[in-house]
N, C-alpha and C positions, 0 to 999 in steps of 0.2 A: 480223679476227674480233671479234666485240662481246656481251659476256654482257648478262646482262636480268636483274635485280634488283630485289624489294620490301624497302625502305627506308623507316623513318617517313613511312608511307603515300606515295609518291610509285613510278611507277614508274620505274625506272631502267634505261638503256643505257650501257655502259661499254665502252669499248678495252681499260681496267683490268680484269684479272683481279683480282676481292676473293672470297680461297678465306672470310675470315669472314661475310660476306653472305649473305642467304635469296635463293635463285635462284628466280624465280616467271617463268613465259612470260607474255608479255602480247602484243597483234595492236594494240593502240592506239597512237596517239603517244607517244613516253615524256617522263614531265614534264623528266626532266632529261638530258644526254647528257652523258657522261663522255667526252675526245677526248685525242689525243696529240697536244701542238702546242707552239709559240713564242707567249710573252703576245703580244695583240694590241698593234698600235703605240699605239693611243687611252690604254692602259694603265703603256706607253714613256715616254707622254708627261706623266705624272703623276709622275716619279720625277725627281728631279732630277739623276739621275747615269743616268738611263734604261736603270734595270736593272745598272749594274755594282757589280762588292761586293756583299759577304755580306748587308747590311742592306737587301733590297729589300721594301719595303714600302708599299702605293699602297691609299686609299681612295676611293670614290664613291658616290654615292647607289645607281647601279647595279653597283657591280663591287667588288670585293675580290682583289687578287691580294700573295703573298710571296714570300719564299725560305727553305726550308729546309738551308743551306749542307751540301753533300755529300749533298742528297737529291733537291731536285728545286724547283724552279717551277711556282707553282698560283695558277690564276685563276678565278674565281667569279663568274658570274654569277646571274639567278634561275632559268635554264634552262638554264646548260652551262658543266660545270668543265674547265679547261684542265691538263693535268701535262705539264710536261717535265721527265722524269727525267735526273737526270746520269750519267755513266757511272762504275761503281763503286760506288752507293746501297745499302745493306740494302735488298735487295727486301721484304720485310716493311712498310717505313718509308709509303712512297706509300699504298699500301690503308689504313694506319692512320687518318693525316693525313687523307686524303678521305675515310673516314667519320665523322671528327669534325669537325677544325676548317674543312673545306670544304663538307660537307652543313650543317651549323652556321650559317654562312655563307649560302649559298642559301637553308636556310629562312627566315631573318633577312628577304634579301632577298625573299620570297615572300611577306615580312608574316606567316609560320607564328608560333604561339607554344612557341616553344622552352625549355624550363628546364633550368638547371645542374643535374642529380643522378641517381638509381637509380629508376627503374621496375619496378615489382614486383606480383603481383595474390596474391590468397588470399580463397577465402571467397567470391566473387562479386565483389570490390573492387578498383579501382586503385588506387592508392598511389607517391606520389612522395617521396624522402628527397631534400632539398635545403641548404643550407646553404652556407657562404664554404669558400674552400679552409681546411683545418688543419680546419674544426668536429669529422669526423668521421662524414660522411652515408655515404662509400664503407665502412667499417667498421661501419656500423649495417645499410645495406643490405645487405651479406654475412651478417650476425649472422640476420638476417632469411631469406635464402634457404636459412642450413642449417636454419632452424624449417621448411623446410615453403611457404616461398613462391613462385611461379616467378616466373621473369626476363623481363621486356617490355623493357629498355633501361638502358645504363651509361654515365653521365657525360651525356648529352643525352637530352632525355626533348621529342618533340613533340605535341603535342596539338593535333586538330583538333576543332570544334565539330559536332556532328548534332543532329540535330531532337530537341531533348527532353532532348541529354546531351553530356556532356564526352569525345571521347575519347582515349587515350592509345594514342598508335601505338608497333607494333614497331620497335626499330633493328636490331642484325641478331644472332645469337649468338653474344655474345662478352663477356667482363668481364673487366675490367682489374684485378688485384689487387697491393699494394705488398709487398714481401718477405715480411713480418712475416704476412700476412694467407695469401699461400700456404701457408707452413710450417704456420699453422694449425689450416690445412684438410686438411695431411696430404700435398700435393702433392710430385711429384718434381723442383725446379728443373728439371733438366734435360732434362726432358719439355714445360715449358713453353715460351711464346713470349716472349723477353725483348724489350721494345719500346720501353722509353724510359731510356736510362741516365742522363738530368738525374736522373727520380723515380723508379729502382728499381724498375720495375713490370712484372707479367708477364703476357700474355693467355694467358686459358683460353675454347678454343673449346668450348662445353656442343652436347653432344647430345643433350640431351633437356632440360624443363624450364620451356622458353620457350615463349611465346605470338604464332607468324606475324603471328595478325588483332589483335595487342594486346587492350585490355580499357577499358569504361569506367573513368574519372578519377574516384574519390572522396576521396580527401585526398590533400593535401599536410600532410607535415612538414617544418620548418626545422628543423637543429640549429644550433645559435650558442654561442658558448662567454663562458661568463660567470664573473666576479671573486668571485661568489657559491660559497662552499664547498657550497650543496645546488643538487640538482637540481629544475628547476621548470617544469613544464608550462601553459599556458594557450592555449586557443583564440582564434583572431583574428577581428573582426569589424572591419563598416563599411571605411571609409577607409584603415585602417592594413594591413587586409586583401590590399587592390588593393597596395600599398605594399609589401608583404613579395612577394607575385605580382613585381613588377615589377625590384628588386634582384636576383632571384634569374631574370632572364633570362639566357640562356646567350649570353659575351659578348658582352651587351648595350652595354657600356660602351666598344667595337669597332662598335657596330653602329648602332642608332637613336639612342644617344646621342650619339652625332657632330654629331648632325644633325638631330636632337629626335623625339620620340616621333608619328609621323601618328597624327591624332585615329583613323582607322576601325582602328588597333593598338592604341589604347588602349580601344577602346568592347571590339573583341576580349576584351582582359584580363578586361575589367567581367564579359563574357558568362559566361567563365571562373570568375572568381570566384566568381559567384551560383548557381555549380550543383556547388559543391564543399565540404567541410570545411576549415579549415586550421588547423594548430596552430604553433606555435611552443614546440621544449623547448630551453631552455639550460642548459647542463652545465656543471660547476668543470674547468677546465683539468688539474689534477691529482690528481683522484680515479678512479677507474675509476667510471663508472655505465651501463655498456653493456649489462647485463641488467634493469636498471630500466627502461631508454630500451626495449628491443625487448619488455619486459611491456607499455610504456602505448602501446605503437602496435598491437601486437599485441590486446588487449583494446577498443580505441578500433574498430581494423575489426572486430572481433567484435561492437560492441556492448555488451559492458560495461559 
C-alpha cells in the first residue's frame, strides 16, 4: 500500500504511513518515492565498517544515508528515500526523521533552497524566523502564531522561485514545541506527541490554521543573540544579505558545504535575495525581549 503526499511543494509516494502530512491525490509521477528497503551496496560501500555500529554515517554528492540507533536506516537520494525500520522503533520516530532530516536532505539534493526556521503568513505576507540553534526563532515564531498568524512550516522552511515572486512552500501540519513552550500555551502533556527525548520536545498536530498552497516569501528575520544588554534591529542589504541567506541554510554545512556551493545554487540564492526583505534583530542573552521582538516583526509586515 503507498500513500501520496503534498510536501514543500513536491509530490510524494510513500510506503510510510505519515499520519502528520497533507494527503493530496496526485495521477503524475511523483517527484519523490518513499520505499521499504536495505541501503543500497554503492552506499555499503562508502562506510568503512559497511554499515555495522551505531555510527553509520555516508556522504556523496548524490546520496546521503545514516542511522538512527534503535530506530531505523535512511537513505536519500534527490528522488527516493530509503527506511529500514528496526524491529522495536517508537513508530512515531521514522515519519518524524523523514520529514525533516530526510526531505531536508533531498531537497538539498534537488538544489531546493531550504532554510533553517518557522514559516508563518499574516496580512498577505510570508515570513521566515530563522536564526542558530539557542537564538530563540522557535519561541518567537510561536509568540507570533498565538498573535494571529498561520502556520506554513516548522523547523525547515522551502522556497521555490515563480515568475515575479519568491515562494514559500507548505511542510506538513505539524510544530514541534519544547516543554516550556507547551505549558505555555496551555496544552495537556499527555495529549501530546512526545518526540525527541535528547530536546524535550512535543509535536502538536494543528487542525486548522495552516496554509496547504503555502504563501509568497516577504521577509526573513534572523534572530542572533548578542553580548549587547539592548535589543537591536537593522535591515540587511547588498552582500552581507546573500551572506545571512546562506548561513542560515538548513544543514547546509552537511550538505553543499561538503563540497562547495554549484554557482547555478548560489545564482538561486541571489534570485531570492532580490525579491525579499531581510532583517536581522539581535537580543541580550539574558534579558526577556520577546514582546519587543514580535511588536517589530509584527509592525514591519504590517508596514509600520
Amino acid at each position: 500500500m503507498s500513500y501520496k503526499y503534498w510536501i514543500y511543494g513536491l509530490n510524494i509516494e510513500s510506503e510510510l504511513e505519515m499520519p502528520e502530512a497533507y494527503e493530496r491525490d496526485f495521477s503524475c509521477e511523483p517527484d519523490v518515492r518513499i520505499v521499504f528497503g536495505e541501503l543500497p551496496e554503492e552506499v555499503l560501500e562508502m562506510h568503512p565498517e559497511r554499515g555495522q555500529g551505531d555510527n553509520l554515517c555516508a556522504f556523496s554528492k548524490e546520496s546521503v544515508a545514516f542511522r538512527v540507533p534503535d530506530v531505523a536506516d535512511f537513505c536519500v537520494f534527490k528522488d527516493k528515500i530509503t527506511v529500514k525500520i528496526f524491529d522495536g522503533a517508537p513508530p512515531l520516530y521514522p515519519p518524524s526523521i523523514v520529514l525533516g532530516t530526510c526531505l531536508g536532505h533531498c531537497m538539498l539534493l534537488r538544489k531546493k533552497v531550504v532554510f533553517h526556521g518557522g514559516g508563518i503568513f499574516k496580512d498577505g505576507k510570508g515570513v521566515i524566523v530563522t536564526g542558530e540553534s539557542g537564538a530563540g526563532k522557535s519561541t518567537v515564531t510561536d509568540a507570533l502564531l498565538s498573535d494571529g498568524f498561520s502556520f506554513i512550516a516548522d523547523d525547515v522552511c522551502a522556497v521555490t522561485l515563480n515568475e515575479g515572486s519568491t515562494h514559500l512552500d507548505m511542510a506538513y501540519p505539524q510544530q514541534k514545541l519544547c516543554r516550556d513552550a507547551a505549558i505555555k500555551r496551555g496544552y495537556d502533556l499527555s495529549e501530546l506527541i512526545y518526540i525527541n527525548e535528547d530536546r524535550d520536545k512535543f509535536a502538536v498536530r494543528l487542525k486548522d490554521g495552516f496554509m496547504p498552497d503555502g504563501a509568497d516569501l516577504n521577509y526573513i528575520f534572523e534572530i542572533a543573540l548578542s553580548e549587547s544588554d539592548e535589543l537591536s534591529f537593522r535591515k540587511v542589504t547588498g552582500q552581507e544579505k546573500l551572506m545571512l541567506l546562506m548561513r542560515n541554510i538548513y544543514i547546509g554545512d552537511m550538505g553543499f558545504y561538503l563540497w562547495g556551493v554549484p554557482p547555478e545554487y548560489m545564482k538561486y540564492c541571489l534570485k531570492v535575495a532580490s525579491g525579499i526583505e531581510v532583517y536581522q534583530i539581535s537580543r541580550p542573552k539574558n534579558k526577556d525581549t520577546l514582546q519587543d521582538i514580535v511588536k517589530f516583526i509584527e509592525g514591519t509586515v504590517k508596514g509600520e
